[in-house]
C-alpha positions in Angstrom: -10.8 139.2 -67.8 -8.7 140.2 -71.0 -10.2 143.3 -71.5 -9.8 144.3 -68.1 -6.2 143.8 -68.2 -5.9 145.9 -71.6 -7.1 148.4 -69.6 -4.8 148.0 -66.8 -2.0 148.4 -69.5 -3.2 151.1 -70.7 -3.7 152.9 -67.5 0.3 152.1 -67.2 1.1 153.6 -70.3 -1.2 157.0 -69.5 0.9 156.9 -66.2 4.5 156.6 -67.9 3.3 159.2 -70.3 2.5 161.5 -68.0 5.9 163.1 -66.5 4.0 165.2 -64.0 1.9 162.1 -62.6 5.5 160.2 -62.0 6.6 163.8 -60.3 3.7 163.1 -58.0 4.0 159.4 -57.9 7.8 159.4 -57.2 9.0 162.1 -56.6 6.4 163.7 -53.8 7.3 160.4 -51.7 11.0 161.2 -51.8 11.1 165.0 -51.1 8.7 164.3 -48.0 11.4 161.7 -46.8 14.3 164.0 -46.9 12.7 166.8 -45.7 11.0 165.5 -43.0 14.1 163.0 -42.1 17.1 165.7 -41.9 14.8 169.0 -41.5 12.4 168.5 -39.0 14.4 167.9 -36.4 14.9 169.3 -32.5 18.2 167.5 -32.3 21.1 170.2 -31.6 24.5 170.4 -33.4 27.2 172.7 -33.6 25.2 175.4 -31.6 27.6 178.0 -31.7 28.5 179.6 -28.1 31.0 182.3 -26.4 33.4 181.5 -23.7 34.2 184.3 -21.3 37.1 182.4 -19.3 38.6 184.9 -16.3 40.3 181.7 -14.2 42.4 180.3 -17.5 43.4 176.9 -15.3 43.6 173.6 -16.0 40.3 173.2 -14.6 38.3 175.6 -16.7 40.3 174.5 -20.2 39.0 171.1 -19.7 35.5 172.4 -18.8 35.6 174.6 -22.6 37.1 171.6 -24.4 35.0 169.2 -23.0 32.1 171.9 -24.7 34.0 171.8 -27.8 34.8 168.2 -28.2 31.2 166.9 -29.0 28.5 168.0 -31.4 26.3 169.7 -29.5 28.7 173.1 -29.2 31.1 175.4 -31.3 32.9 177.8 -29.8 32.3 180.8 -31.9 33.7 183.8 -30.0 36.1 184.2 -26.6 35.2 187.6 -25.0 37.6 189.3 -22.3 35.2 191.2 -20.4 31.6 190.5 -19.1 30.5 193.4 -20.7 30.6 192.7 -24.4 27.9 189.6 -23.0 25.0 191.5 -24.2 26.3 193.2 -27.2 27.3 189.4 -28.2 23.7 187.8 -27.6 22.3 190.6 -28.9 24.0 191.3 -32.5 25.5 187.6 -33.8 23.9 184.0 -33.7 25.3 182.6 -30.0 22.5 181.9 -28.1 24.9 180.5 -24.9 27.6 182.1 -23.4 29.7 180.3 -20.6 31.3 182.6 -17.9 34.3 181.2 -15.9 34.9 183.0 -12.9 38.8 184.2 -12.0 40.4 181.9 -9.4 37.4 179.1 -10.3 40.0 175.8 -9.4 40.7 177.8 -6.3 37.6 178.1 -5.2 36.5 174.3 -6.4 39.4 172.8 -4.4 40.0 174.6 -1.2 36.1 175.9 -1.0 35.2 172.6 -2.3 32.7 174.6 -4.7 32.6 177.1 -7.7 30.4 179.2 -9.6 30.4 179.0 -13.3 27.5 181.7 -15.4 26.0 180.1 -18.1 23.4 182.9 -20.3 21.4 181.9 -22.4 19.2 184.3 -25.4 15.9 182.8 -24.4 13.9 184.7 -27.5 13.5 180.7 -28.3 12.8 179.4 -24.9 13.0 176.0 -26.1 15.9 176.1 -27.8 17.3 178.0 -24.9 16.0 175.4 -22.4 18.1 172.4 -24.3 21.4 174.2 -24.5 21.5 174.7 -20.7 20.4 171.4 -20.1 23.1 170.5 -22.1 25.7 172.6 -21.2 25.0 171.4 -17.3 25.4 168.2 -18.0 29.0 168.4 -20.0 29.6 170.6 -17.1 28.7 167.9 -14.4 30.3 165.2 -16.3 33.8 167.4 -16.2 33.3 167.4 -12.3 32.9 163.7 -11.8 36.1 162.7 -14.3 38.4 166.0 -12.7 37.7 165.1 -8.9 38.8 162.1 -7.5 36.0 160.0 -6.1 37.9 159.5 -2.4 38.0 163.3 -2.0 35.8 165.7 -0.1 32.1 166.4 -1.5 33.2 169.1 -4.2 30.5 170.5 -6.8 30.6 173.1 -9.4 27.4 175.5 -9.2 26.0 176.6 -12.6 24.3 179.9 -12.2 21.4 180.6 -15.0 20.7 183.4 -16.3 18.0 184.1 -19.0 17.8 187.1 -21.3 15.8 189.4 -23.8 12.6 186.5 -22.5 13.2 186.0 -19.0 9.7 184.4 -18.5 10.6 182.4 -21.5 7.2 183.0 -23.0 5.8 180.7 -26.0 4.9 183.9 -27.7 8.7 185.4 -28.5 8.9 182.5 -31.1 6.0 181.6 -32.8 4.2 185.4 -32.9 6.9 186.3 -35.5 6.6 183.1 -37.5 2.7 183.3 -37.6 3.3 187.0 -38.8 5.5 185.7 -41.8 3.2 183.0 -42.6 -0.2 184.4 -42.0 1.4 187.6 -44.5 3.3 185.4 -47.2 -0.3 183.0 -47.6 -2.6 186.0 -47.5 -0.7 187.9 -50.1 0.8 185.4 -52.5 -2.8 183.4 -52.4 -5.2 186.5 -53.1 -2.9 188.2 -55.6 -2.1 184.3 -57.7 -5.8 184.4 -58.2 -6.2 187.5 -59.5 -5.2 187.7 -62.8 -5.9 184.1 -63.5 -9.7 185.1 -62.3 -9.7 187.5 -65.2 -8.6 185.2 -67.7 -11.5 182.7 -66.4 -14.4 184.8 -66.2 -13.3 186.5 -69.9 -12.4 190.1 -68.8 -9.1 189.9 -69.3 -9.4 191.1 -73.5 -11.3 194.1 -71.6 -8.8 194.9 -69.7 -5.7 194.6 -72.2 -7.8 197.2 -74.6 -7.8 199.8 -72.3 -5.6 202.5 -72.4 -4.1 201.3 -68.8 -0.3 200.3 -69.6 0.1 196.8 -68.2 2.6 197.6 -65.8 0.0 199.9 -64.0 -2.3 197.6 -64.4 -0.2 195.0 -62.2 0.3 197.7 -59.8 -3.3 198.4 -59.5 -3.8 194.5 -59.1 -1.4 194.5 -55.9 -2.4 198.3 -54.5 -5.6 196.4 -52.3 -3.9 193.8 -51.3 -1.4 195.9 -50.0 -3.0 198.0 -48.4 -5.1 194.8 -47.1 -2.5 193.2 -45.7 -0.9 196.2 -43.7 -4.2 196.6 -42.1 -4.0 192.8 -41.2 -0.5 193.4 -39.5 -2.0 196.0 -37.9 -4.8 193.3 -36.3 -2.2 190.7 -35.8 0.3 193.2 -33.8 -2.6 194.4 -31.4 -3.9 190.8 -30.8 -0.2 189.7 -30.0 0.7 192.9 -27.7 -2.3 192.8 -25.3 -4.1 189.4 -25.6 -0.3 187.5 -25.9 1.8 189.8 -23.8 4.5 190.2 -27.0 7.0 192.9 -26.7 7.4 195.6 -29.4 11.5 196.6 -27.9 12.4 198.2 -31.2 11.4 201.0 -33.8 7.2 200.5 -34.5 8.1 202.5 -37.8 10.7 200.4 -38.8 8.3 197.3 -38.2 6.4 198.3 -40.6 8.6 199.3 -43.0 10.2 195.9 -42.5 6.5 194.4 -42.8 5.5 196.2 -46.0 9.0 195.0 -48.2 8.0 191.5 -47.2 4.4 192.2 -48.9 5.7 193.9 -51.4 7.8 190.4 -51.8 4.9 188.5 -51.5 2.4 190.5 -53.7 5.1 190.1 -56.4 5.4 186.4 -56.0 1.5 185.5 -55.9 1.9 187.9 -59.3 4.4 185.8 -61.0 2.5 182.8 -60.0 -1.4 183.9 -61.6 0.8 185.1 -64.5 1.8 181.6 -65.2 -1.2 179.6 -64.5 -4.2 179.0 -66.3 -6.6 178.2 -63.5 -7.4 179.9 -60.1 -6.8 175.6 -58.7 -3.4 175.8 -60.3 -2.5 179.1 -59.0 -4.0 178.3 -55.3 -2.2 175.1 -55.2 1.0 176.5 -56.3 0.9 178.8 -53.7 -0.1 176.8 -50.6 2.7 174.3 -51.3 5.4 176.8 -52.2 4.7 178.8 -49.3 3.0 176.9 -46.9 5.7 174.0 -46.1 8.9 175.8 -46.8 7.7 178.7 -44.7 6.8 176.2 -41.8 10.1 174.1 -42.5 12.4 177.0 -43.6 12.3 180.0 -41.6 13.2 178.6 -37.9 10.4 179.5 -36.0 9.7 175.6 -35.5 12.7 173.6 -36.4 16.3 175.5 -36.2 17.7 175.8 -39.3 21.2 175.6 -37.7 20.4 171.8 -37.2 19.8 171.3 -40.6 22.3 169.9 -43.0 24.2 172.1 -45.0 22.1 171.6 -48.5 19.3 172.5 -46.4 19.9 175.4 -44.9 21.5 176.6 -48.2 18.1 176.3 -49.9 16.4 178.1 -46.8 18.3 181.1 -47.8 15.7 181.6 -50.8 12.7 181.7 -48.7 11.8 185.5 -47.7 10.6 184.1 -44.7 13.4 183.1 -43.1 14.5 186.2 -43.4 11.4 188.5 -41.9 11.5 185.6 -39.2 14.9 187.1 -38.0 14.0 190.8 -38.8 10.9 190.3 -36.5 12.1 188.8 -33.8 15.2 191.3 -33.5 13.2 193.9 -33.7 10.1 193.3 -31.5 12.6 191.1 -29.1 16.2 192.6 -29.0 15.0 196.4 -30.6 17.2 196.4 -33.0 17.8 198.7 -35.6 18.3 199.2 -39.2 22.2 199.1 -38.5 22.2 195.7 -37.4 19.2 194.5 -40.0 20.4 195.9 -43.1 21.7 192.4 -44.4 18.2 190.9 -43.9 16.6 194.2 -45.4 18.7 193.8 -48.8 18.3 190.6 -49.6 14.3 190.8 -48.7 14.8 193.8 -51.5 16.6 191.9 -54.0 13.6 189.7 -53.8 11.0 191.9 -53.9 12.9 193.0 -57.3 13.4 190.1 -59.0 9.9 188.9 -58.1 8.3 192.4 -59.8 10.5 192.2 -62.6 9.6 188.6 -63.6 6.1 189.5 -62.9 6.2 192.6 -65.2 8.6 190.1 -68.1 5.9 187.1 -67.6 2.7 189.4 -68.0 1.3 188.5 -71.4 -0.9 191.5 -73.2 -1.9 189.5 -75.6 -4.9 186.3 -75.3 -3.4 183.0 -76.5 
């Protein structure tokens, strides 16, 4: 029984030697609690909105400051004319504006019922669906507390209106995101194995002899994959259009173009990571957990970063998913262009530059 408890003790001691086994141990455990406490959530806060108010009463300031007042809605923007609706929906981050018919305490008292719009951007029907649920219901509690209870039967009427996914189909939210993960996996996995394959299987001191300069010899590394992967868009696109009804509202070209700078992004990365791993298992592993769970977590398509806490949707800012997400979905939902995607586009091409140039720095010619 001694001897088994020296090696018990000495199991301990390997344990507390090892810093990365106490990374596992310790500190796996913790980053699963915070991420999947505060980040996966479907709990909405501080959704921002627009208020288009025509009556200006007292009963339609109580109706936007009883929006205001809990933590479900933000007022973001007041508009002055049903027609910048649209243009709002369609180029910032409200996804609910709240139209307030002129003469709306009028009509609620002497018709003894009003109107009130509320439009929702249903490109995430889900999320759309909860805000309107929510908005009725601050909406309905503002009726019962402003009309007496001995009164006559008054009621205000929210009119719904969906837009850019009327038919608020599934497919206008995940499509995009399984376009940015199936392409960030694909990419960063195949090209993370593919130097480390040559410094397993001994080819590698072939290779670095050659008259090929190393930086062309990266390039050539990424060219199939590349090329690859476009083709796999390609697949992806026609299987969403005519098997999942997915619109295509914007520029196909610019789709594309959008679609290649995230490979590019993505080739880079999976290059950085073979260049500095020893083993294909390394590399692999590296790659499904730094792209697998922070694409999933980070770029919206399933839980809304907005609900996030603030260190959290700081860090989601790294990801290049989170940003194709948004490029996608305004493009093949809203058709946007290049004028209203040209923040998204340079910071995808910051990355894509920094990845390649780390890449190019961490490339070693020489054999250890």
């Amino acid at each position: 029984m001694k001897q088994v408890f020296v090696f018990v003790r000495k199991e301990f001691y390997h344990v507390f030697r090892d810093r990365k086994t106490l990374l596992l141990l310790f500190g796996l455990p913790v980053m699963q609690i915070v991420l999947f406490g505060f980040a996966l959530s479907n709990e909405i806060k501080k959704a921002d909105i627009a208020i288009c108010d025509y009556a200006h009463d007292a009963t339609s300031q109580k109706i936007v400051q009883a929006l205001n007042a809990g933590t479900v809605f933000q007022t973001r923007e007041v508009l002055f004319s049903h027609r910048e609706i649209e243009s709002t929906l369609r180029r910032s981050d409200e996804k609910l504006v709240i139209v307030i018919p002129a003469g709306f305490s009028d009509d609620l008292y002497h018709q003894h019922k009003a109107q009130i719009g509320i439009i929702a951007d249903a490109e995430d029907p889900n999320l759309a669906n909860a805000l309107i649920a929510y908005a009725a219901r601050i909406i309905a509690d503002v009726q019962s507390r402003v009309i007496p209870p001995s009164s006559l039967p008054m009621q205000i009427i929210p009119e719904i209106r969906m837009i850019y996914n009327p038919e608020l189909k599934g497919a206008t939210n995940f499509v995009p995101g399984v376009m940015a993960l199936v392409l960030l996996l694909v990419c960063v996995l195949m090209t993370s194995v593919s130097i480390v394959r040559e410094k397993e299987t001994g080819t590698m001191e072939v290779l670095l002899v050659s008259p090929l300069h190393p930086v062309l010899f990266i390039v050539a590394k990424a060219i199939p994959y590349f090329l690859l992967s476009l083709l796999n868009l390609t697949v992806i696109l026609v299987l969403s259009v005519f098997l999942l009804d997915m619109p295509v509202n914007g520029s196909i070209l610019l789709l594309y173009a959008e679609s290649a700078l995230l490979i590019i992004t993505a080739l880079a990365l999976g290059l950085v990571f073979s260049n500095i791993t020893s083993s294909q298992q390394t590399a692999m592993l590296i790659s499904l957990l730094g792209m697998l769970l922070p694409t999933v977590i980070f770029s919206g398509f399933m839980f809304p970063v907005e609900n996030m806490p603030v260190p959290l949707q700081v860090l989601s800012n790294i990801f290049p998913s989170k940003w194709y997400y948004i490029i996608v979905k305004g493009i093949m939902i809203k058709g946007l262009g290049f004028a209203e995607l040209w923040k998204e586009t340079m910071i995808l091409t910051g990355m894509a530059m920094l990845f390649l140039i780390i890449s190019f720095k961490s490339f070693n010619i020489r054999m250890a």
